[in-house]
N, C-alpha and C positions, 0 to 999 in steps of 0.2 A: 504494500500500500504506500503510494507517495505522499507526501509531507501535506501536500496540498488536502488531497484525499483525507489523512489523519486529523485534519483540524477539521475539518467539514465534519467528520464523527463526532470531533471532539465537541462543537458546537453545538449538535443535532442532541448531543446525550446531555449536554449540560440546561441546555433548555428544557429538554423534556423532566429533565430531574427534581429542577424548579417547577415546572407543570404539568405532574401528573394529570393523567387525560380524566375528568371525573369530579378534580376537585373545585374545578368553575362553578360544577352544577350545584356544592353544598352552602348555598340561602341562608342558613340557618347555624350560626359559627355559633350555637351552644353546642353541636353537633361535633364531638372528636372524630379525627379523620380516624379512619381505621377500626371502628367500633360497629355493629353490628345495626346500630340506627341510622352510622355514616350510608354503609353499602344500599340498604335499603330507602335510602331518601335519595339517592343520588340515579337510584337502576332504573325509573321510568326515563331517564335522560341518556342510557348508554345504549353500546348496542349489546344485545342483539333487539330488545325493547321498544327503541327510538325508531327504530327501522323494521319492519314488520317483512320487508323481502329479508332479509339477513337471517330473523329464526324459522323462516318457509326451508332456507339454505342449509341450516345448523341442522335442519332436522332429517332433510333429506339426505346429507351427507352422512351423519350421523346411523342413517340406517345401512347406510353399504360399509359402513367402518367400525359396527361393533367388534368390540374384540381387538383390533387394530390399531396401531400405533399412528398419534398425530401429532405431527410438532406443528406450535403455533408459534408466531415470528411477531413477536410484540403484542404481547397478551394487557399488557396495560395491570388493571385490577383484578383480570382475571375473568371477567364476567362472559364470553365468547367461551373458554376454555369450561368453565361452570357448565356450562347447557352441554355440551360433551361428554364431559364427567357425567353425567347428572344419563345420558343415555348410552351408557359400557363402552364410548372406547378410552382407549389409555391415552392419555395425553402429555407430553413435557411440554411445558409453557416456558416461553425464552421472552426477553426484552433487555433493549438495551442500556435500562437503570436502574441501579439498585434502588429507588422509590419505588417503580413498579413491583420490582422482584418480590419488594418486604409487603409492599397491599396485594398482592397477588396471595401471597403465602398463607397473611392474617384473613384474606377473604373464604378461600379454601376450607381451612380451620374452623373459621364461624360457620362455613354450610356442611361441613363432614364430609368433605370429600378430598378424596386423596390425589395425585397427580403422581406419573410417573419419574417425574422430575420439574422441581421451579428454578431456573438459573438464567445469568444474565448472558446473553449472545450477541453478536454483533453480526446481523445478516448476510453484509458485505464479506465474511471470512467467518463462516461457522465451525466450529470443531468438532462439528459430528464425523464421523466414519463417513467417505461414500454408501449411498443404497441402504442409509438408517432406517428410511419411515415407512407408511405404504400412504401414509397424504402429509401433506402443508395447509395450512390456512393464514393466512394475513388478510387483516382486515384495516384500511386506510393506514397503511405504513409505509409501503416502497418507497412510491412517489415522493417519503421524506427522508429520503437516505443519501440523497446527492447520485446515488448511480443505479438506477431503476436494474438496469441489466444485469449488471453486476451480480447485484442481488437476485433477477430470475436463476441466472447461472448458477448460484449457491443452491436454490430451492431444486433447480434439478439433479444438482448433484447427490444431494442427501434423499433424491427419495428413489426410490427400490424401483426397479424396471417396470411397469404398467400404475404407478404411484397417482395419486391425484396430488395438483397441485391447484387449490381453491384461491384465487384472489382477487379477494374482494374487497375492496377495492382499487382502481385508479382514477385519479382525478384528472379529466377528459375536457379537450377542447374542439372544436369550442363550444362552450356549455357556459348555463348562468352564471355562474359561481364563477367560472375564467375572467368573463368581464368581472364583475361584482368585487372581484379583488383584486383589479386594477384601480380601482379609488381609495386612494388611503393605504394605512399600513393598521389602521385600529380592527383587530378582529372581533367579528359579530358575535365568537364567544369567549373569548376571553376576557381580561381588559389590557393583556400586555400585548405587541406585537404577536405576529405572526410567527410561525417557525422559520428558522434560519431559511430550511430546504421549504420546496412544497410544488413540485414537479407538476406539470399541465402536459399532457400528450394526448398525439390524434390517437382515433380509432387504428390505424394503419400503425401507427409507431407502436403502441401496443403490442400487437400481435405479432409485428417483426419482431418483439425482444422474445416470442417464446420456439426457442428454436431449440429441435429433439422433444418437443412436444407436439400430442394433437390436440387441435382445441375441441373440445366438446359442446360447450357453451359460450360465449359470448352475449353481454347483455348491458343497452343504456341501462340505467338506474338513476333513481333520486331526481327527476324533470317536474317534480312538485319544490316549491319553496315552502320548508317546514316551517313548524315551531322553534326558535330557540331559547335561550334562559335566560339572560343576561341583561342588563338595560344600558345604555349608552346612545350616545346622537348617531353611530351609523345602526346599531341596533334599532332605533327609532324608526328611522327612514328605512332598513330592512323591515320592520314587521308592518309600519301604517303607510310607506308608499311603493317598496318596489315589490313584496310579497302581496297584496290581494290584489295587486294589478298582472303580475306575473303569470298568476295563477288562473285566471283566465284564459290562457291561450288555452285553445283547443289541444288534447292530446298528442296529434301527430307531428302538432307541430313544437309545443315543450318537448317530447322526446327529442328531437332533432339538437335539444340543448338542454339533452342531461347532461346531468353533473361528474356522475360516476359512470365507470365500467367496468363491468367485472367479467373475468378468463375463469371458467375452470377447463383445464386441462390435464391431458393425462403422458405420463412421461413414455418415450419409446425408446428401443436402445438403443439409437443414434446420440451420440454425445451431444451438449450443447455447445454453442461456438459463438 
């Protein structure tokens, strides 16, 4: 990894370490982060919850992979890797910060379930064996890595010849949210900036980077402008002017400017490249 490279981690981890993905959503700062009031005041805001295609996805994967080994690649709190758990298969949850590592671990603990493994990984350079898993799941992570590819290359490495690799998602141009975060740098959920990284690619770039995979599915996502939590003046103007005016386009044509995209694919035994 070059020097260039290593700082871009170093930044992506140090942000994220500062702002665990979860803790925007707790309102209520009588509320201890990490306690079993925190998890449950916070889980209508995360996914798989917030996003109602995402545990359609959990669940159906979830049926072809009981029993089976999945590594999650930035489990955050944990809550993705929970619904797994929670339907037999074995899971090791990875992330790149020891904040997430320790709420992942305490979240586990408070629901009674066990994970194969909770430890910190670095996407871009995984220390797994080759041909470790029989799937992957990452759920809006790549795209923050600084080297989207890089990172598919890893995921097809570690997983087992005919492996699923679920990811869900990518943040896709052009779509609302591409413009939407051309104004400003204030994000509509947070109140600090934006993450260091935060990658925008076509449909076509995508699907170039899955190479020694086939695709199974491809799929816009997210062409509604949600709810979010937060209050602030582009939050403002996101929820009372460009959200129920957005929201109005006809179906076929918000599709054409969703936000996400998600690849599941399955690995073949052509190498990636």
């Amino acid at each position: 990894m070059s020097d260039m490279e290593q700082r871009t981690v170093s930044a992506v981890s140090d942000y994220w370490q500062s702002h665990p993905l979860g803790v925007q959503y707790n309102i209520d700062k009588e509320i201890k982060i990490g306690s079993p009031e925190f998890f449950a005041h916070i889980r209508p805001w995360m996914n798989p919850y917030k996003f109602p295609w995402n545990m359609e996805r959990i669940k159906r994967e979830a049926s072809l992979l009981k029993g089976k080994h999945l590594l999650e690649i930035g489990c955050g709190m944990g809550f993705d890797s929970l619904e797994f758990l929670k339907r037999g298969v074995r899971v090791t949850a990875t992330d790149l910060t020891a904040a997430a590592i320790e709420l992942a671990r305490l979240h586990f603990k408070i629901e009674g379930v066990g994970a194969e493994d909770v430890r910190m990984e670095n996407v871009l350079a995984l220390s797994f064996p080759d041909n470790s898993f029989d799937a992957v799941w990452a759920n809006g992570v790549l795209h923050h890595t600084g080297n989207t590819a890089q990172a598919i290359r890893e995921v097809h490495r570690v997983l087992k010849p005919g492996g699923r690799a679920i990811i869900s998602h990518f943040y896709r141009k052009p779509s609302w949210m591409f413009w939407l975060s051309r104004f400003g740098h204030e994000n509509i959920e947070h109140k600090e900036k934006d993450p260091p990284v935060t990658d925008f690619f076509s449909e076509k770039e995508i699907l170039a980077m899955f190479k020694g995979f086939l695709v199974e599915e491809s799929v816009q996502e997210h062409y509604r402008a949600l709810p979010i939590a937060r209050r602030g003046i582009k939050a403002f103007l996101y929820k009372w002017g460009f959200r129920p005016v957005y929201n109005l386009l006809p179906v076929p044509i918000a599709k054409r400017l969703a936000y996400k995209f998600t690849v599941t694919a399955i690995k073949t035994n052509s190498p990636a490249s």
